[in-house]
LOGU-766265 format. One record per residue (C-alpha): residue number from 0; residue in three letters; chain; x, y, z. Coordinates in pm, whole numbers. Example, Ala and Ser with C-alpha at 12.3 -4.5 7.8 and 13.67 -1.06 7.14 Angstrom:
REM residues 2
[r 0, ala, A, [1230, -450, 780]];
[r 1, ser, A, [1367, -106, 714]];
//
This chain:
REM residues 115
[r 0, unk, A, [1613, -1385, 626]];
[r 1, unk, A, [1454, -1684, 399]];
[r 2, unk, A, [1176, -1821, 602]];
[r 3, unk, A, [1055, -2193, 498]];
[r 4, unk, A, [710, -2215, 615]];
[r 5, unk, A, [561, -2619, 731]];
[r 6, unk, A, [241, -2690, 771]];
[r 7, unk, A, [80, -3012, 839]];
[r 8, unk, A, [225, -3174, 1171]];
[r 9, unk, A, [-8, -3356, 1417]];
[r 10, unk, A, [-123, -3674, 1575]];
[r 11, unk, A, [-167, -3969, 1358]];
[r 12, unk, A, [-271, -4335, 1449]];
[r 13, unk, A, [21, -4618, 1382]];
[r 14, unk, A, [-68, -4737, 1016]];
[r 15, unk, A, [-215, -4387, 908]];
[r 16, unk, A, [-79, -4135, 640]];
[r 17, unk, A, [11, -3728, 721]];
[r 18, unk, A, [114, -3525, 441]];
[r 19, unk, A, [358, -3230, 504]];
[r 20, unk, A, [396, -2889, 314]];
[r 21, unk, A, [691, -2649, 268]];
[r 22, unk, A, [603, -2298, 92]];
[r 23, unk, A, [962, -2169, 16]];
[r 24, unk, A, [976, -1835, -238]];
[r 25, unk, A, [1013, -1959, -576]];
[r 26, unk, A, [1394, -1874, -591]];
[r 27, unk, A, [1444, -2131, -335]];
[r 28, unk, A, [1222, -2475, -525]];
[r 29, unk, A, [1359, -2311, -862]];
[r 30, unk, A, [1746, -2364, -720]];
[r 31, unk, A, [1818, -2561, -483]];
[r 32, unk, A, [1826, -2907, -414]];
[r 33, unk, A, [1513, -2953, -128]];
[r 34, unk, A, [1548, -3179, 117]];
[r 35, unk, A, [1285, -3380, 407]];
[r 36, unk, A, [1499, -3368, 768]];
[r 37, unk, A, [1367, -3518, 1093]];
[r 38, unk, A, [1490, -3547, 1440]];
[r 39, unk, A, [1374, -3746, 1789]];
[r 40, unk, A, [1512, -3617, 2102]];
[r 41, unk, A, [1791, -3777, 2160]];
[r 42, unk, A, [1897, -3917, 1822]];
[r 43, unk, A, [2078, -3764, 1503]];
[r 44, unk, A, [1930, -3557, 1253]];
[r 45, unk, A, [1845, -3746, 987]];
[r 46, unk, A, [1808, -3663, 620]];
[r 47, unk, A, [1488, -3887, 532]];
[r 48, unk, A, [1409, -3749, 204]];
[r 49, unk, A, [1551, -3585, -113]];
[r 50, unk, A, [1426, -3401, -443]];
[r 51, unk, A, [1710, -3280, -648]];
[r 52, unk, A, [1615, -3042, -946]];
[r 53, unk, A, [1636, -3296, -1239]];
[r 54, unk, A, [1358, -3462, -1101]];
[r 55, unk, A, [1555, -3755, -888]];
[r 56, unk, A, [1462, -3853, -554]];
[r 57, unk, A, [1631, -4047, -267]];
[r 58, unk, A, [1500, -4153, 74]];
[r 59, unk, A, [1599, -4288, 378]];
[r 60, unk, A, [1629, -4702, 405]];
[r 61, unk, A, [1370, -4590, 691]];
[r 62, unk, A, [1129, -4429, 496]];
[r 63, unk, A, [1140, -4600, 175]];
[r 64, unk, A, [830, -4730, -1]];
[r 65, unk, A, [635, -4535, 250]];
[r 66, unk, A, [709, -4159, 224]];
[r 67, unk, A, [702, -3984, -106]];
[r 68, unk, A, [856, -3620, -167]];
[r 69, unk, A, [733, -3363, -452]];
[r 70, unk, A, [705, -3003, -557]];
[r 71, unk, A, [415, -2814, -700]];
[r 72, unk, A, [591, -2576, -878]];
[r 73, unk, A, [324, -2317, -961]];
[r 74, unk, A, [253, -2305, -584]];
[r 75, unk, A, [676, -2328, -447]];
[r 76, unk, A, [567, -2573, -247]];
[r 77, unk, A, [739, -2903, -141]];
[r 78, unk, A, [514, -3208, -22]];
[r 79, unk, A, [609, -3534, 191]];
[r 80, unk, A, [368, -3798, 164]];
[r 81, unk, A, [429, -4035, 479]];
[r 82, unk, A, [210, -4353, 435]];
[r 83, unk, A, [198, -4671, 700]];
[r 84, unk, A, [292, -4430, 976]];
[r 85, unk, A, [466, -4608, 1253]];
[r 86, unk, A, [584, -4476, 1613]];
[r 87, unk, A, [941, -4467, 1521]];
[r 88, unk, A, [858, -4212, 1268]];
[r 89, unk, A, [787, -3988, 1501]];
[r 90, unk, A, [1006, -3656, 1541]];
[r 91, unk, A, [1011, -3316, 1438]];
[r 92, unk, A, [1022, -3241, 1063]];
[r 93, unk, A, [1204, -2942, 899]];
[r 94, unk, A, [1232, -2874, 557]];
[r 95, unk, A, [1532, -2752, 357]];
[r 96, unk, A, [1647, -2616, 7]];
[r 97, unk, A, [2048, -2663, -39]];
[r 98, unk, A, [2235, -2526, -234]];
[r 99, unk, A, [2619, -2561, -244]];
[r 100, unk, A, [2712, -2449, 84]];
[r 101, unk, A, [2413, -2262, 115]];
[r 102, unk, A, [2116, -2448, 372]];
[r 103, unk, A, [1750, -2286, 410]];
[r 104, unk, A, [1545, -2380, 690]];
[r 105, unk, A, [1170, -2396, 813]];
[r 106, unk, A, [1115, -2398, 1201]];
[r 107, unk, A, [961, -2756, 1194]];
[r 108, unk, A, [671, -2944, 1278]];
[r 109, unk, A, [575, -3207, 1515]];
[r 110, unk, A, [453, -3574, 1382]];
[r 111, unk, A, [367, -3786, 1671]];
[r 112, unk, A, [233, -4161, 1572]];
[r 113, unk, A, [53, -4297, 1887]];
[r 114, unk, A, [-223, -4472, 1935]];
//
């Protein structure tokens, strides 16, 4: 079983910045497509950001101008940057390396933006 490890969850005041890690084995950064998802209680999973393996990234309407995905290859590890934190963002974030049919998971972490 491929295990997606996150790190970096917590409590973070409206208007601060959290970064999140992913270590993933190096097959899994080197392949596939990796992806930011996060999800309230009670709402939809929802795919907030997106590094493909040319380099391109895509974000959420949501999230955009505020969060920020990368790699750091050497270290297979994926990064979101969330900057101007606000209550709606937060959730429980799991990271995720796709490719074709083929969906890797990490067991999530907890972002909660109170005051």
């Amino acid at each position: 079983q491929v295990q997606l490890v996150e790190s970096g969850g917590g409590l973070v005041q409206p208007g601060g910045s959290l970064t999140l890690s992913c270590e993933a084995p190096r097959i899994i950064t080197s392949i596939y497509t990796m992806n930011w998802y996060r999800q309230a209680p009670g709402k939809e999973r929802e795919l907030v950001a997106t590094l493909a393996l040319g380099g391109t990234t895509n974000y959420a309407d949501s999230v955009k101008g505020r969060f920020f995905i990368s790699k750091d290859s050497a270290k297979s590890t994926v990064y979101l940057q969330m900057n101007s934190l606000r209550p709606e963002d937060t959730a429980v974030y799991y990271c995720n390396g796709a490719f074709g049919g083929n969906d890797v998971w990490g067991q999530g972490t907890q972002v909660t933006v109170s005051s």
